[in-house]
ROSE-4610 file (N, C-alpha, C; in Angstrom, 1 decimal, always signed):
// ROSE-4610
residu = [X/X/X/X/X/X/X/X/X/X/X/X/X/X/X/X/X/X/X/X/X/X/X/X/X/X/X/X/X/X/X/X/X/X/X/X/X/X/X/X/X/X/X/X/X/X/X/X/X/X/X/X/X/X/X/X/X/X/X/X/X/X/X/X/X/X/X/X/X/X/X/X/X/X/X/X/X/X/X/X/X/X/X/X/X/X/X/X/X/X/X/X/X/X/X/X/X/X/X/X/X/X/X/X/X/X/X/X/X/X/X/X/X/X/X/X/X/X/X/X/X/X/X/X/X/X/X/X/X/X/X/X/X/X/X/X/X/X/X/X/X/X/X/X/X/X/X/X/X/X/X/X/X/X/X/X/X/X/X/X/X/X/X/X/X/X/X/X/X/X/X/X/X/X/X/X/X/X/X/X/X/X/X/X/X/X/X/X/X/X/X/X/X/X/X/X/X/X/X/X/X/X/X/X/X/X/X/X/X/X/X/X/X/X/X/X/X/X/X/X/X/X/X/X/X/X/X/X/X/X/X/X/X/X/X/X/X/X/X/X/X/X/X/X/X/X/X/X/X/X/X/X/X/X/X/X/X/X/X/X/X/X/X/X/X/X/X/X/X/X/X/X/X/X/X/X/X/X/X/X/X/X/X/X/X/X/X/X/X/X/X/X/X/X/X/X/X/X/X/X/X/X/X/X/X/X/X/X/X/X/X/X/X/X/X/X/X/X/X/X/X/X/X/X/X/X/X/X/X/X/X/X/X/X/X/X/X/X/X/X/X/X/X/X/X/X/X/X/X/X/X/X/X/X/X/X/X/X/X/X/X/X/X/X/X/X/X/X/X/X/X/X/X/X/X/X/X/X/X/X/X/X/X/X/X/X/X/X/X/X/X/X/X/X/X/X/X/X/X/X/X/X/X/X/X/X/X/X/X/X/X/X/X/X/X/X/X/X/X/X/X/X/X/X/X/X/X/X/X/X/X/X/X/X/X/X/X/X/X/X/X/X/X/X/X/X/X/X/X/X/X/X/X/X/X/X/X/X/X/X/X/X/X/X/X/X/X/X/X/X/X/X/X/X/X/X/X/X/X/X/X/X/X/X/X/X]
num = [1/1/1/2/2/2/3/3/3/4/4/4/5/5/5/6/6/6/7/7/7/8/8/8/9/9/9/10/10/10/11/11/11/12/12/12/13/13/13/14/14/14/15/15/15/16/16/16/17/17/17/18/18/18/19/19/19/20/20/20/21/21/21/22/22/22/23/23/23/24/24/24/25/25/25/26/26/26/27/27/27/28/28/28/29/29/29/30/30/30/31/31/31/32/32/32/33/33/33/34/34/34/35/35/35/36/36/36/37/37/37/38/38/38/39/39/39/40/40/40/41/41/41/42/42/42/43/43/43/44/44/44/45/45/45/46/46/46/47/47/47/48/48/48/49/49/49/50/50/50/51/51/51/52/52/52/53/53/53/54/54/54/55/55/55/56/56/56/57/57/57/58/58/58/59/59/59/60/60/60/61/61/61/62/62/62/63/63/63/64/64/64/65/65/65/66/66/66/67/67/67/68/68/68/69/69/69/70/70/70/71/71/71/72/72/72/73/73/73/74/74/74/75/75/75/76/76/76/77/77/77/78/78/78/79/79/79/80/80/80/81/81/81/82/82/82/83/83/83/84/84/84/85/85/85/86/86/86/87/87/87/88/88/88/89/89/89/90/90/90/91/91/91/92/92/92/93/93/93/94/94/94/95/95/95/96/96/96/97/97/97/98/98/98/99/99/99/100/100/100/101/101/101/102/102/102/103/103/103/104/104/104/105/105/105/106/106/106/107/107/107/108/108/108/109/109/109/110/110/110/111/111/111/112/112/112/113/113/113/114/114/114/115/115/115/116/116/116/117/117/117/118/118/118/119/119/119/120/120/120/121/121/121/122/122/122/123/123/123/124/124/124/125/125/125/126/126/126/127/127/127/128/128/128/129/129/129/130/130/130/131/131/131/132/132/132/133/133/133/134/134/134/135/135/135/136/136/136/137/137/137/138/138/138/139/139/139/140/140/140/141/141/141/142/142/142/143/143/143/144/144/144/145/145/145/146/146/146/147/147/147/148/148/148/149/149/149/150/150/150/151/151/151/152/152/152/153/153/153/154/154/154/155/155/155/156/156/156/157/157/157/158/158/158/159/159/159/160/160/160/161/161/161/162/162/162]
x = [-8.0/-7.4/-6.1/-6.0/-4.3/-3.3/-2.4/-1.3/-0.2/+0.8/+2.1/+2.5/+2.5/+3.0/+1.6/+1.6/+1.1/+0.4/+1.4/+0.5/+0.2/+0.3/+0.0/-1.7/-2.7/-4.0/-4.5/-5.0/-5.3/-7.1/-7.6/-9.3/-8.9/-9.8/-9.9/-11.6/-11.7/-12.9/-13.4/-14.0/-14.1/-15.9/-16.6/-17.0/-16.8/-17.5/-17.3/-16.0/-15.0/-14.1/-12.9/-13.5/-13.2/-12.4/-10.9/-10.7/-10.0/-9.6/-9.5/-9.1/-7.4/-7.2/-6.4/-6.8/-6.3/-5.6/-4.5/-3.3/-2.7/-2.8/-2.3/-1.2/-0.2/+1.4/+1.7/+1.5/+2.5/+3.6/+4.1/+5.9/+6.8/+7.0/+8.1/+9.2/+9.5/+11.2/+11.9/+13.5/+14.2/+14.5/+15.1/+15.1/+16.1/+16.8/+18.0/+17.3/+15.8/+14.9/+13.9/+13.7/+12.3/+11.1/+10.2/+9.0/+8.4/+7.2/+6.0/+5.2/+4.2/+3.0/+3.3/+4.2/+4.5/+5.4/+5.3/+5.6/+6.9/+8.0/+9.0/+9.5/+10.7/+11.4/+13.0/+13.0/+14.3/+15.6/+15.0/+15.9/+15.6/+15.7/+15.3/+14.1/+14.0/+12.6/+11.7/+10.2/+9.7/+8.3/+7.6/+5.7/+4.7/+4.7/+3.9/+2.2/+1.8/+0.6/-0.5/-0.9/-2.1/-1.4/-1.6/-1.0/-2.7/-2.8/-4.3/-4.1/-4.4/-3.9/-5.4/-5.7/-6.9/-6.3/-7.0/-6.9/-8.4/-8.5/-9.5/-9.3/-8.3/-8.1/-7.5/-7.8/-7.0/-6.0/-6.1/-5.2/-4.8/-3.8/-3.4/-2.8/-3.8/-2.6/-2.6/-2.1/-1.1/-1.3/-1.5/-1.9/-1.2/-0.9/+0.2/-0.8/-1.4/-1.8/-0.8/-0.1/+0.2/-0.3/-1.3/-1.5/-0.7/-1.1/-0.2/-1.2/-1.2/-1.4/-1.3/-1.4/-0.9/-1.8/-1.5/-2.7/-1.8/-0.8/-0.3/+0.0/+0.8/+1.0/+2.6/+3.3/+4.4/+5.0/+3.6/+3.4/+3.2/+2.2/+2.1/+3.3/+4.2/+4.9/+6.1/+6.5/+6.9/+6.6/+5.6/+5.1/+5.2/+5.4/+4.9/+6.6/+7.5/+8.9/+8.6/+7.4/+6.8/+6.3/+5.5/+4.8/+5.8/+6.7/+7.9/+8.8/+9.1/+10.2/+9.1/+8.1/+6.9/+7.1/+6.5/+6.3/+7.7/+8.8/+9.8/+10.9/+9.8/+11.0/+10.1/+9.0/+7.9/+7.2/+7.4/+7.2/+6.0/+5.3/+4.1/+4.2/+4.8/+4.9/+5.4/+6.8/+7.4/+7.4/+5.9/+5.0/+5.2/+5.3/+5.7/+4.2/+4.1/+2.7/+2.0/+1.1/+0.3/+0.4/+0.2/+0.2/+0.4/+1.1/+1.3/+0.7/-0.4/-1.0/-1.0/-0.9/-0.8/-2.0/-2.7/-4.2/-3.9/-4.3/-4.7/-6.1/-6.3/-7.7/-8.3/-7.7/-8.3/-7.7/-8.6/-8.3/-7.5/-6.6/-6.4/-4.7/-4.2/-3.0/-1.9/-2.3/-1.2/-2.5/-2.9/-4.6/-4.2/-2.6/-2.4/-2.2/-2.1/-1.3/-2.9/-4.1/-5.3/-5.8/-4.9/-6.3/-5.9/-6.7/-6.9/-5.4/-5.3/-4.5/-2.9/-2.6/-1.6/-1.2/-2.2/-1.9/-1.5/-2.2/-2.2/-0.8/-0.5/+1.3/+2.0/+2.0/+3.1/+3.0/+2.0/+1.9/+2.1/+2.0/+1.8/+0.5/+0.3/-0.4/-1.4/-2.2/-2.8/-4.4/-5.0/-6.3/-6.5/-8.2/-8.3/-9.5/-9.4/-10.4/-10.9/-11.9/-12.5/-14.0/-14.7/-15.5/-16.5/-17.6/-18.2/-18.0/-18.5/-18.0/-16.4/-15.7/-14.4/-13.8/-14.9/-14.9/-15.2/-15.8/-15.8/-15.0/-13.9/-12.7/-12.2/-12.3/-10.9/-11.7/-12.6/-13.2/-13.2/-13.1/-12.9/-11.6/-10.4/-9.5/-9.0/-9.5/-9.9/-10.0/-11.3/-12.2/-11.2/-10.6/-9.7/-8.4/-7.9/-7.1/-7.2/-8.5/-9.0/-9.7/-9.9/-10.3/-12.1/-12.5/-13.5/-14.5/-16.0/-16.8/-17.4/-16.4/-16.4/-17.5/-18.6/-19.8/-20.9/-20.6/-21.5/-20.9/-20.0/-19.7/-20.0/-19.6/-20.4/-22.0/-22.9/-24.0/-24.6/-23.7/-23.8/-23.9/-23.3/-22.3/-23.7/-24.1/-25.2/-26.5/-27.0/-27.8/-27.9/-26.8/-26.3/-26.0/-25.4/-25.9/-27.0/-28.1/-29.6/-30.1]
y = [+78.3/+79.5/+79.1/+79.7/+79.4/+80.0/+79.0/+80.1/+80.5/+81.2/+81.5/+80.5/+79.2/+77.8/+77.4/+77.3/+76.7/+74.9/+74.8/+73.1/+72.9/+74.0/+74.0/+74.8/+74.0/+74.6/+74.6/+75.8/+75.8/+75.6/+75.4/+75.1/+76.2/+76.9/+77.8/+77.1/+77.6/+76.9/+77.7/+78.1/+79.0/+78.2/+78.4/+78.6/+78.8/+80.3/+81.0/+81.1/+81.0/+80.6/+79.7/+78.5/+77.1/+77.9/+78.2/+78.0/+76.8/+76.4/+74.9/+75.3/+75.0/+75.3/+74.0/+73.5/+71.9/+72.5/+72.3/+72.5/+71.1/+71.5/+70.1/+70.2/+70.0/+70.0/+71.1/+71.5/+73.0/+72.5/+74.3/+73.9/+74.1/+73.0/+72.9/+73.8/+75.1/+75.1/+75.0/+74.1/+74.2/+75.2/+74.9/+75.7/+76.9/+77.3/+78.2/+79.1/+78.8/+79.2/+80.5/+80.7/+81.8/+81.1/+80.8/+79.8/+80.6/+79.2/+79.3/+79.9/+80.6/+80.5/+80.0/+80.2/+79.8/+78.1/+77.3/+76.4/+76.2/+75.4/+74.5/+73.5/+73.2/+71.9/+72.0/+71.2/+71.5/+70.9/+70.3/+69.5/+69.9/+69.4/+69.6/+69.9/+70.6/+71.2/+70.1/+69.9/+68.7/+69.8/+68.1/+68.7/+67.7/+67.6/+66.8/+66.4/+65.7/+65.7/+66.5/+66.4/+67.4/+67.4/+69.2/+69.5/+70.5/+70.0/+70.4/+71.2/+72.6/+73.5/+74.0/+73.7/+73.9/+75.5/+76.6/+77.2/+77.9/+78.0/+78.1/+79.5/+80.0/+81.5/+81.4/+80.1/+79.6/+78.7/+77.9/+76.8/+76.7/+76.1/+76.0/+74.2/+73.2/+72.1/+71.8/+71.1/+71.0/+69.6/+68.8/+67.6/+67.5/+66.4/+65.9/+64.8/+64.8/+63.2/+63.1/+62.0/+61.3/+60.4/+60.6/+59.1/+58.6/+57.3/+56.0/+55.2/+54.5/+53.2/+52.2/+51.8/+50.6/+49.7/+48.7/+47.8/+46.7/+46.6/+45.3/+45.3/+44.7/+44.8/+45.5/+44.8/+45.3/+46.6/+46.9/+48.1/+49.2/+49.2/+50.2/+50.6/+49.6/+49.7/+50.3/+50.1/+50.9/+52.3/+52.9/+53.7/+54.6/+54.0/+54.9/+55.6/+55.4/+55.9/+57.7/+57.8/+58.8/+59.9/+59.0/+59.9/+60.3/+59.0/+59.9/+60.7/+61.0/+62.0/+63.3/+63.2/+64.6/+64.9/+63.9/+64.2/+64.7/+64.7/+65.2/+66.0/+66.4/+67.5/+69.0/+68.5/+69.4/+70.3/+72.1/+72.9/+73.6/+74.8/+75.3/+76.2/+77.3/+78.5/+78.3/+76.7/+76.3/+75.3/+75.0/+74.0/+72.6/+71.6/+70.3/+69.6/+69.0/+68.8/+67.5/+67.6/+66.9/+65.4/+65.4/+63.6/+63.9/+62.7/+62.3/+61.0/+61.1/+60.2/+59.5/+58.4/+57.5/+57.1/+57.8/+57.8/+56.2/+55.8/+54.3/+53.9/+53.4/+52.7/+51.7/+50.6/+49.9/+49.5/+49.0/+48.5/+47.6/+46.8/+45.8/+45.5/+46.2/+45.7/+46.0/+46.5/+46.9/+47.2/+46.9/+47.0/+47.8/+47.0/+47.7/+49.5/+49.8/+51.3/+52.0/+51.5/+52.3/+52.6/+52.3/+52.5/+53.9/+54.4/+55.6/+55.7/+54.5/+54.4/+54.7/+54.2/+54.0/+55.3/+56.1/+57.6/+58.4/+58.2/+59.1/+59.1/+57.3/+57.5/+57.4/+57.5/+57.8/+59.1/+59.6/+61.1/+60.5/+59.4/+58.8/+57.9/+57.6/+56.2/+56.1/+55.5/+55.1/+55.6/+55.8/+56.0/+55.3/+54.9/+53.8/+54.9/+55.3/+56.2/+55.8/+54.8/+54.4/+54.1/+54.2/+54.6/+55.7/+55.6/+56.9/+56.8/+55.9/+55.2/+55.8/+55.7/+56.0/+57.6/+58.4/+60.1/+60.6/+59.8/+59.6/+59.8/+58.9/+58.8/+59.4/+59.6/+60.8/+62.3/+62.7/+63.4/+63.5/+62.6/+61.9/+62.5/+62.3/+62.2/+63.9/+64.7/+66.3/+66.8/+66.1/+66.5/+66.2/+65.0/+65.0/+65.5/+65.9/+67.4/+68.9/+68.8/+70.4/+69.9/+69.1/+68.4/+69.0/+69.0/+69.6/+68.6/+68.5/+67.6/+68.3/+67.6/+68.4/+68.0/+66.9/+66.1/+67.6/+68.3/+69.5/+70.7/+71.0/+72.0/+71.6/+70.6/+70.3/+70.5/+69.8/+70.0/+72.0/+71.9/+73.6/+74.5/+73.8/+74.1/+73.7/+73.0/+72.2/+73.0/+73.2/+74.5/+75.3/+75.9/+77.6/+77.6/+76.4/+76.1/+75.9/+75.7/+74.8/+76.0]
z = [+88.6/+88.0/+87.3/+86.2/+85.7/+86.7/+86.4/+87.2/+86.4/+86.9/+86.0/+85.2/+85.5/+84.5/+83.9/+82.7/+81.6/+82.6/+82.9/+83.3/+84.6/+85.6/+86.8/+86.9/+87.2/+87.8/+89.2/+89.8/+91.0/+91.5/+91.9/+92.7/+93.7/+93.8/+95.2/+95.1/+96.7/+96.8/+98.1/+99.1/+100.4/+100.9/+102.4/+103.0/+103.9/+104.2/+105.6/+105.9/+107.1/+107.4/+106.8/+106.0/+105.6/+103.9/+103.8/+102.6/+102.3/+101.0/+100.2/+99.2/+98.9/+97.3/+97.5/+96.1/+95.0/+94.6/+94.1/+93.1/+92.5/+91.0/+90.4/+89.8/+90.0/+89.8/+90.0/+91.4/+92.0/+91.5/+91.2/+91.4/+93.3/+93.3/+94.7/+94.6/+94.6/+93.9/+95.0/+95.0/+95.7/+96.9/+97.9/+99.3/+98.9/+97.7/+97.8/+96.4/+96.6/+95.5/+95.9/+95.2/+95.5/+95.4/+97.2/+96.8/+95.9/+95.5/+94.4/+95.3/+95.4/+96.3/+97.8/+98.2/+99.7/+99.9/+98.2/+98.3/+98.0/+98.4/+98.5/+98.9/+98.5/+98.7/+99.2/+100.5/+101.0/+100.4/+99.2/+98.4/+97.3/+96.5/+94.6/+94.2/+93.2/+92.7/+92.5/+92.8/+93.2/+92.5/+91.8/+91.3/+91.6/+93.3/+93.6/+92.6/+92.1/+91.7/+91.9/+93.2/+94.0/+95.3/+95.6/+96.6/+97.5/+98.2/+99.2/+100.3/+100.1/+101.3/+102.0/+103.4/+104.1/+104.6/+105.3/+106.3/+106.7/+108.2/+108.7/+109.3/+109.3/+109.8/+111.0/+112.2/+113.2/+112.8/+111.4/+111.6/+110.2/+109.7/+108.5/+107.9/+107.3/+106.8/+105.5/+105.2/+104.1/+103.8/+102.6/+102.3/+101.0/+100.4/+99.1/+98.8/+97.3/+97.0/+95.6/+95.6/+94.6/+94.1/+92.4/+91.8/+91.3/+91.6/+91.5/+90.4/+89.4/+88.7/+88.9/+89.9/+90.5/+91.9/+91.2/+93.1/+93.3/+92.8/+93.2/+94.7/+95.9/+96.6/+96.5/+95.3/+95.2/+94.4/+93.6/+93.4/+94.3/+94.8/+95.8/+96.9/+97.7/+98.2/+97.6/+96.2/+95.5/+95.1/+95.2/+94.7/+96.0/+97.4/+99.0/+98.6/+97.7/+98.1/+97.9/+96.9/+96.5/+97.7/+98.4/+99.6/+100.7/+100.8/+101.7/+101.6/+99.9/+99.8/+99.8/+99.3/+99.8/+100.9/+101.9/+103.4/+104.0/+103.8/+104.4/+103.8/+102.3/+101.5/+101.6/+101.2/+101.1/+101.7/+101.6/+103.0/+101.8/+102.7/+102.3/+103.6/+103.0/+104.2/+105.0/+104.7/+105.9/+107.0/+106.9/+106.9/+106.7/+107.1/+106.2/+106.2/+105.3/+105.0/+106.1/+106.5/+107.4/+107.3/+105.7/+105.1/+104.4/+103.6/+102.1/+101.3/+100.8/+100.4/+99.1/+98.9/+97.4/+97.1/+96.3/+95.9/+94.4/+94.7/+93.8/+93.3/+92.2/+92.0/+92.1/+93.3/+94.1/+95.2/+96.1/+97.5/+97.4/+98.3/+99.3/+98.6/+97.9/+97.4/+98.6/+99.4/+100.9/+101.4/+102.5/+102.9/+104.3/+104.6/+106.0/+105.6/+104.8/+104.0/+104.5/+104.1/+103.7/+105.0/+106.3/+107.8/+108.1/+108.8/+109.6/+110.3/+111.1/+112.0/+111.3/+110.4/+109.5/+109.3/+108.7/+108.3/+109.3/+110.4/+111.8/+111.7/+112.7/+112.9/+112.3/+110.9/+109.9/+109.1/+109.1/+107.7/+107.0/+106.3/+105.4/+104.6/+103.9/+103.6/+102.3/+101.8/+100.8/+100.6/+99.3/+99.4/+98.1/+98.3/+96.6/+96.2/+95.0/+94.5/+93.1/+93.6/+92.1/+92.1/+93.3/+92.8/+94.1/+94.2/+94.7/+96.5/+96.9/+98.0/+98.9/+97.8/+98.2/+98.2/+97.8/+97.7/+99.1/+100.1/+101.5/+102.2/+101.7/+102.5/+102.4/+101.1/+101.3/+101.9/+102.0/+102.2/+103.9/+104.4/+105.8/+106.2/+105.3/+105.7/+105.5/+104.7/+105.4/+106.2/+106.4/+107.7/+108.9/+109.1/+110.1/+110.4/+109.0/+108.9/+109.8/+108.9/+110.0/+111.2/+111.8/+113.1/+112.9/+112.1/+111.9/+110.9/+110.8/+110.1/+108.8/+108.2/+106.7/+105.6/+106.4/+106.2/+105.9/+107.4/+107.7/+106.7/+106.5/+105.6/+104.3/+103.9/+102.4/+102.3/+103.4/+103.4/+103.3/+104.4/+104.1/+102.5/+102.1/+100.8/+99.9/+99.7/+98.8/+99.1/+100.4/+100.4/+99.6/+100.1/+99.1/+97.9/+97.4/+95.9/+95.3/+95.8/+95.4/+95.2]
């Protein structure tokens, strides 16, 4: 759907219980601001790339991907300065987002950035999205958002489309 800004688009998406809206350059506005759609920044006006809001009607999170162009090792590490100023400026009804992710288009340039484990204990970390294989992961990394198998809700989903 369009929204009020010209370069900001939003995905709604729903089953059952399960809603999902993509937003691609929300506006953040500053904390002494009137939020966008629930969204802000406790510091300066901020337009995270894709900003991923799950709720289940019990639970509500909040996900940040920033693309990055980059695989070097010194690149990417460069590039995480991005996911950290998200992950600790960035509210959503107040909310601070779950993770902050640096979506890239290949693997192994910081390889430690890409594990499960990485993300958990930081809210932070990396995803390589280049080719089909890798729409898993991140899909994975949803699913373990809403603590829920987001394998089974898409299958669902593909049903009721057919």
């Amino acid at each position: 759907y369009p929204t009020s800004r010209e370069d900001c688009i939003r995905f709604s998406g729903r089953l059952r219980e399960l809603k999902v809206d993509v937003w691609l350059q929300v506006s953040c506005p500053a904390f002494d601001q009137k939020p966008y759609q629930g969204f802000t920044s406790i510091s300066g006006q901020r337009y995270p790339d894709i900003a991923i809001t799950l709720d289940t009607g019990e639970q509500t999170r909040f996900l940040i991907v920033d693309a990055k162009y980059r695989t070097s090792r010194k690149g990417v590490l460069d590039g995480m300065q991005s996911a950290h100023l998200y992950r600790d400026s960035l509210r959503w009804f107040g909310k601070r987002p779950d993770c902050a992710l640096l979506l890239i288009p290949k693997k192994g340039g910081a390889a430690a950035l890409e594990t499960r484990e990485y993300r958990q204990a930081n809210g932070v970390g990396v995803i390589a999205l280049a080719v089909g294989e890798d729409m898993v992961e991140l899909g994975d990394v949803l699913g373990e958002l809403l603590n829920v198998t987001l394998e089974q809700n898409l299958s669902e989903a593909r049903v009721l489309t057919q």
